[in-house]
C-alpha positions in Angstrom: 5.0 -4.5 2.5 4.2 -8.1 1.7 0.7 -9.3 0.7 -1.4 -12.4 -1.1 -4.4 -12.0 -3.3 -6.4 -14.7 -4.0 -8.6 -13.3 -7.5 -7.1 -11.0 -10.3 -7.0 -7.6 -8.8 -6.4 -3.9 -8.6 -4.5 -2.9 -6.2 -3.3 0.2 -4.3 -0.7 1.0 -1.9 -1.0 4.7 -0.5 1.1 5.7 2.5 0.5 8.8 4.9 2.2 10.5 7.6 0.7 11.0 10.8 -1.4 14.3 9.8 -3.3 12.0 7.3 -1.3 14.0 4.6 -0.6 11.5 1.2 3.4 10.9 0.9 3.5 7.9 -1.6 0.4 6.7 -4.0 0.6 3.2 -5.8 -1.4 1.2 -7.9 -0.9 -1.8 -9.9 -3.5 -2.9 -12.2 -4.9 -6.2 -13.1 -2.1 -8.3 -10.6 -2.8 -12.3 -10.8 -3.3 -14.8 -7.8 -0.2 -15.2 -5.9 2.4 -13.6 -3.2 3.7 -10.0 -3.6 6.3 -7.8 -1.6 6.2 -3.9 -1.9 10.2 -2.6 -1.2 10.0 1.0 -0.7 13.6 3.5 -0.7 12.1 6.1 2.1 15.0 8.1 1.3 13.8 8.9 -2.2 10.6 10.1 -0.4 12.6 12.1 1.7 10.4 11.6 4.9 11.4 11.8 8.5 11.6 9.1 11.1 7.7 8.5 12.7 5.0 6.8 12.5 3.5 6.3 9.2 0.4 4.5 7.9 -0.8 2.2 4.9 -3.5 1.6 3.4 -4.0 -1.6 1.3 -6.8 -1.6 -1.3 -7.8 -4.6 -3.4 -10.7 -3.9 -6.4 -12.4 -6.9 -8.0 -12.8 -6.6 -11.8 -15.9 -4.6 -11.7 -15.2 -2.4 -9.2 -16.0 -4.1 -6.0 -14.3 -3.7 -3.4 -12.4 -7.2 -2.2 -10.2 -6.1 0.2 -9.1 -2.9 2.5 -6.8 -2.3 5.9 -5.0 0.3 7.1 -1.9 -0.8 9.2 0.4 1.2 10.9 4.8 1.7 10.4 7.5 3.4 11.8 10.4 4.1 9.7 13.7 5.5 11.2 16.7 6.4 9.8 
């Protein structure tokens, strides 16, 4: 998962499967400006092939909300 912020920012990375249920929470505090990329071992989470989806959440200093999407992924074995 590859994204760009443009302020200092939380963010967090959750990913569900396709009953909404939570399968992988991340959150990395206080990131700079700049390019990122998100590699994720699906075999550690030991999910099956489907559909899966993410959420992307960016949080300004004070709490604001910058930034949010939900995108979708299929991951097969």
């Amino acid at each position: 998962i590859e994204y760009s912020i443009t302020k200092k920012a939380t963010i967090g990375i959750n990913i569900y499967d396709i009953t909404g249920r939570s399968v992988y929470d991340m959150t990395a505090n206080n990131q700079e400006p700049g390019n990122y990329k998100l590699s994720l071992d699906f075999s550690t989470l030991n999910l099956t092939s489907g559909i899966y989806f993410y959420k992307f959440l960016a949080v300004g200093g004070v709490g604001n909300k910058l930034f949010s999407e939900t995108k979708r992924m299929i991951y097969i074995k």
